[in-house]
C-alpha positions in Angstrom: -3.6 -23.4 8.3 -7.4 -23.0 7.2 -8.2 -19.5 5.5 -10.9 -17.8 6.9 -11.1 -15.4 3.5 -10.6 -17.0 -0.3 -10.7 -14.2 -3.1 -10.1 -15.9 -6.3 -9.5 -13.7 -9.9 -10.9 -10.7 -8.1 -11.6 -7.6 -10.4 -13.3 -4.5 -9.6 -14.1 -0.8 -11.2 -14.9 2.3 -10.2 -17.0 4.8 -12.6 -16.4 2.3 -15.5 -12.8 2.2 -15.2 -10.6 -1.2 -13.7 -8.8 -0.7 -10.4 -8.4 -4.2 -9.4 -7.6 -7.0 -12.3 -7.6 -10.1 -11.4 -6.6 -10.8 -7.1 -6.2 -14.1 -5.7 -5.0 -14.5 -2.6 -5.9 -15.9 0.7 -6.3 -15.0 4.8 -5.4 -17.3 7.1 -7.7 -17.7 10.5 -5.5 -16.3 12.9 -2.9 -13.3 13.0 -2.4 -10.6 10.5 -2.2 -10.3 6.8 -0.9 -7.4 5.2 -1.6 -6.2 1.5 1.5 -3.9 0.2 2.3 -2.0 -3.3 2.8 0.9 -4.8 0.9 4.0 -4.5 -2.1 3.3 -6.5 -1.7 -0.2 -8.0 -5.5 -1.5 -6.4 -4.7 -2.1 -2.8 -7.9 0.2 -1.0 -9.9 -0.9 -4.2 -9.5 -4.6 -3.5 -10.7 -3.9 0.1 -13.4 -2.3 -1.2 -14.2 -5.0 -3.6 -14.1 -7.5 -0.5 -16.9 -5.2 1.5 -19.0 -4.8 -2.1 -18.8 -1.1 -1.6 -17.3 -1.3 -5.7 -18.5 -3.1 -8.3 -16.2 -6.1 -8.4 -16.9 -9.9 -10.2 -14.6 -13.4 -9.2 -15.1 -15.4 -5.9 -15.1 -14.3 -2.7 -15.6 -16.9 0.1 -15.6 -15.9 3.9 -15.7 -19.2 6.3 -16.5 -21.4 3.6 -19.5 -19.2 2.2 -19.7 -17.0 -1.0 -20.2 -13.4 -0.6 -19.5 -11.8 -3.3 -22.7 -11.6 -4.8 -23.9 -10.2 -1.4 -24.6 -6.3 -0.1 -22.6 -4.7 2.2 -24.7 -5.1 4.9 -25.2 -8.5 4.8 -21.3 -8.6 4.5 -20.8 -6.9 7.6 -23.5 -9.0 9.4 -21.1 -12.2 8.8 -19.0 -11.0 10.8 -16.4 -8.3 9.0 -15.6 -5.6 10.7 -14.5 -2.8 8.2 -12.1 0.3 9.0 -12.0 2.4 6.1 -8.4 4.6 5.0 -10.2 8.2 5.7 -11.5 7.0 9.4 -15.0 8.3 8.0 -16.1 9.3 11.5 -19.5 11.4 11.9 -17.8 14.7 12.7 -21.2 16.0 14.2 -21.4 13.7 16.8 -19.8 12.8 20.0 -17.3 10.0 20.6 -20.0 8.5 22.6 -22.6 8.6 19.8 -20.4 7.4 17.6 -19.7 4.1 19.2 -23.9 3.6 20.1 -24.4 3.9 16.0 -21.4 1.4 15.6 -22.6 -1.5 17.9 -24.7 -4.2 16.6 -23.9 -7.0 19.2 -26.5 -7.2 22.0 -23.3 -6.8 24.4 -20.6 -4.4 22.7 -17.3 -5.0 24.0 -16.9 -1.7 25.8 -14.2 -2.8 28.5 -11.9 -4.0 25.6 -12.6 -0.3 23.7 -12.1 1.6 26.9 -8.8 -0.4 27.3 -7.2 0.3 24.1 -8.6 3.9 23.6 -8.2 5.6 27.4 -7.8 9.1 25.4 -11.8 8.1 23.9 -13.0 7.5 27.4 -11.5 10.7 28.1 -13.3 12.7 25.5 -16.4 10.4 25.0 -19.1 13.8 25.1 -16.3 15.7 22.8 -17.5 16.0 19.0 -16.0 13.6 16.6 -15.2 16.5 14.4 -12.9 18.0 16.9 -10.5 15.4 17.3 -7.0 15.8 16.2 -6.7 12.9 12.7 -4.6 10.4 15.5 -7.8 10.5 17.8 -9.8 10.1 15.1 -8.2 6.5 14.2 -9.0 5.5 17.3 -12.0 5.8 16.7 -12.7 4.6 13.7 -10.8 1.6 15.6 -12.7 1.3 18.3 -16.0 1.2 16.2 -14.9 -2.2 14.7 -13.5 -3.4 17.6 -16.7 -2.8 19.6 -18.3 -5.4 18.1 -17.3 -9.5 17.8 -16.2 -9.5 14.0 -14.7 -12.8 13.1 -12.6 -10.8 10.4 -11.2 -7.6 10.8 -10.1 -5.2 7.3 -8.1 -2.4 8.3 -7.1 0.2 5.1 -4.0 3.1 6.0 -4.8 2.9 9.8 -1.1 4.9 10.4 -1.5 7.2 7.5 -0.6 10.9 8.3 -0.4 9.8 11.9 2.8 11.3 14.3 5.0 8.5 15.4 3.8 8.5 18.9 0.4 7.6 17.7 1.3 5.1 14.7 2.9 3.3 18.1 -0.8 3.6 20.0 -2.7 2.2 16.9 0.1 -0.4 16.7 -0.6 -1.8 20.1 -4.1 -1.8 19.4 -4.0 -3.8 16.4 -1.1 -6.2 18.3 -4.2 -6.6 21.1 -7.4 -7.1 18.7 -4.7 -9.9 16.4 -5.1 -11.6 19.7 -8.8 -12.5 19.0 -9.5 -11.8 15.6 -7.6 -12.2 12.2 -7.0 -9.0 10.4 -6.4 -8.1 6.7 -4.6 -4.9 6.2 -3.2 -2.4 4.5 -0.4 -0.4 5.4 2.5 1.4 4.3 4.7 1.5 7.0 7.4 -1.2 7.0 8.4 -1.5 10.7 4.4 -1.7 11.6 4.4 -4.3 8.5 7.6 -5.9 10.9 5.5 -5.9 13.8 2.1 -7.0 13.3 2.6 -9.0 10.0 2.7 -13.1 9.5 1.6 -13.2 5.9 2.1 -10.2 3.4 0.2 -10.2 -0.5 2.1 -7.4 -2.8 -0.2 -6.2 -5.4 1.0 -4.4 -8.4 -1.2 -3.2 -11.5 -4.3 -4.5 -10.2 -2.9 -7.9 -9.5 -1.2 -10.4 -7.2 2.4 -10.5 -7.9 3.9 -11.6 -4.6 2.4 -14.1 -1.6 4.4 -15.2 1.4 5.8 -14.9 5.1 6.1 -11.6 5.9 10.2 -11.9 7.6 11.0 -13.2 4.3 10.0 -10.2 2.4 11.1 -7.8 5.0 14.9 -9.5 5.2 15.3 -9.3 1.4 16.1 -5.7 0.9 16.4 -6.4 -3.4 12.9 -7.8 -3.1 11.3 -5.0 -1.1 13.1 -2.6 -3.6 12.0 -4.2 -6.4 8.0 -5.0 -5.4 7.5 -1.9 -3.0 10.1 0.6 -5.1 11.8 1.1 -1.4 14.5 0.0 0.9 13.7 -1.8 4.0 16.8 -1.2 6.1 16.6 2.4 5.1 12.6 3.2 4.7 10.6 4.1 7.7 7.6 4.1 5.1 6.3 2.5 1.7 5.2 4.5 -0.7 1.6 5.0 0.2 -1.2 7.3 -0.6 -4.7 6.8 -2.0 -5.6 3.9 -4.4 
């Protein structure tokens, strides 16, 4: 299957120090792809590296094209649609405003948003600010959803989140794999069952594991050994910020 991302001997630092080593790994063009580890071993910092929101050096090639050399903006105007781990939602404004800053497409897909996010429709004049941390996923979902990315990177979308709601962001991630391949991060090992085709394990900085995503899950010595946990026993990874 063609990859529609190719990071190759990825390293990135923050404030001088090294958070991510040397990453290669790939994303197919359909489905998702999830990125697991440890607490703190690189996993938000390679995302970051991706979107050039770190200083970062190695190859990065989305649908055939080099981009690591590129701004942020320019990144996102390819085509990836970025959903950061703290939702980074502006708290002063309304739902509503907050999707009208998001969209960028002459034609946001609003029917799809309203669809997944009934609760936003509901509170679309409320303030961003207000909204309990589950709502304020959606959001943050919505916003790259609203738009026709052609890569989706999705960092700790369950984190914190009651079970009721990691379900609802779940279903919206099932929906938007539909259309769009995703790369994402997440601690949650039954979500990981779910969603997941492909998983990368990252440990120190690095790559240490690549490969089908039921293969990982069914071997409980391998998920103790890479992810320090259980999986017949653990509802979550280890998780956290990187």
């Amino acid at each position: 299957m063609s990859a529609i991302l190719e990071v190759e001997h990825l390293s990135a630092t923050i404030d001088g120090q090294l958070v991510v080593e040397d990453v290669t790994f790939s994303v197919p063009a359909t489905g998702v792809t999830a990125v697991l580890g440890r607490n703190g071993v690189g996993k938000t910092s390679t995302m970051k590296a991706i979107m050039g929101l770190i200083g970062r050096s190695g190859r990065v090639e989305f649908a055939g094209e080099r981009i690591d050399r590129e701004d942020t903006h320019k990144i996102v105007r390819r085509g990836i649609g970025y959903v950061p781990e703290d939702r980074e939602v502006f708290a002063g404004l309304t739902v509503a405003e907050n999707l009208r800053l998001a969209a960028r497409d002459a034609t946001p897909r609003r029917e799809l948003v309203d669809q997944l996010f009934p609760d936003l429709v509901r509170r679309s004049g409320q303030k961003a600010g207000t909204l309990s941390g589950g709502q304020q996923q959606m959001l943050s979902l919505a916003r790259a959803l609203l738009n026709t990315n052609r890569l989706l990177l999705v960092d700790e979308p369950t984190k914190g989140l009651a079970p009721k709601i990691v379900t609802e962001v779940a279903e919206a991630l099932e929906e938007a794999a539909r259309t769009v391949p995703i790369l994402l991060v997440e601690q949650n090992l039954p979500v990981i069952e779910r969603l997941a085709g492909d998983v990368v394990v990252i440990d120190a900085g690095t790559v240490v594991h690549t490969g089908d995503a039921r293969t990982l899950l069914d071997d409980d010595e391998a998920v103790h050994r890479l992810l320090g946990v259980h999986a017949d026993t653990a509802t979550t990874a280890p998780g956290g910020t990187q």
